[in-house]
N, C-alpha and C positions, 0 to 999 in steps of 0.2 A: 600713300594717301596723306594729305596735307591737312592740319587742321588749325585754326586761328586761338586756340587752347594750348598746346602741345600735341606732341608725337600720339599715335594711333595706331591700333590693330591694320598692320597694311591687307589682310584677310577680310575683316568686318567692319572697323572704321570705329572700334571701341576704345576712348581715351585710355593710353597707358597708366596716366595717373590715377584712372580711377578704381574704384575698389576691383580686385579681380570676381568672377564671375562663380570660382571655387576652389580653395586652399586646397590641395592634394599632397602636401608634403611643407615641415619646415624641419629646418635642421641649423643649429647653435654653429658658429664657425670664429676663431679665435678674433677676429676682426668686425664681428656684426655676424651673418646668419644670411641664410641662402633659403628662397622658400622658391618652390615647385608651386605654379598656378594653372588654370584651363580659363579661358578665356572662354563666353559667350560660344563662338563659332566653333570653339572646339580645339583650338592652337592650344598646346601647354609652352607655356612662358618660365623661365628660370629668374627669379628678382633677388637680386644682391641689398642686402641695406648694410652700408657700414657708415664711416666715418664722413661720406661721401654724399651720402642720403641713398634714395631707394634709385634703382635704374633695374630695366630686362636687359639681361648679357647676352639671352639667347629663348628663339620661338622658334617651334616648327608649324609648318601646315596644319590647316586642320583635318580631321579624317575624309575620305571620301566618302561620302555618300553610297549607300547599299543599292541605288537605280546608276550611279556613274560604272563605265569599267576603269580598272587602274592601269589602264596604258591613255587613257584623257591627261 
């Protein structure tokens, strides 16, 4: 998904830059710090900040739904 802001939840279309939806973990890292996020739809997001500024290295899917089955 494209957005005229920046990058985007390609799952829910929620700007990456903006605040996450709920902290689930941070953790100190000799260069900046690594914090574990959940996104709105449910994707947990991995956010780097270092010398760099802030960027996601890595999302997964969000959960399936309890009416989907998991071979959809």
């Amino acid at each position: 998904m494209t957005s005229t802001t920046g990058p985007v939840c390609p799952h829910c279309g929620w700007p990456d830059g903006a605040e996450p939806f709920q902290v689930v973990s941070c953790h100190t890292t000799a260069v900046g710090s690594t914090v574990w996020t959940r996104c709105g739809c449910g994707s947990l997001q991995v956010r780097v900040t270092d010398a760099c500024g802030t960027r996601i290295v890595s999302r997964s899917r969000p959960p399936l739904s309890e009416s989907s089955p998991a071979w959809q």
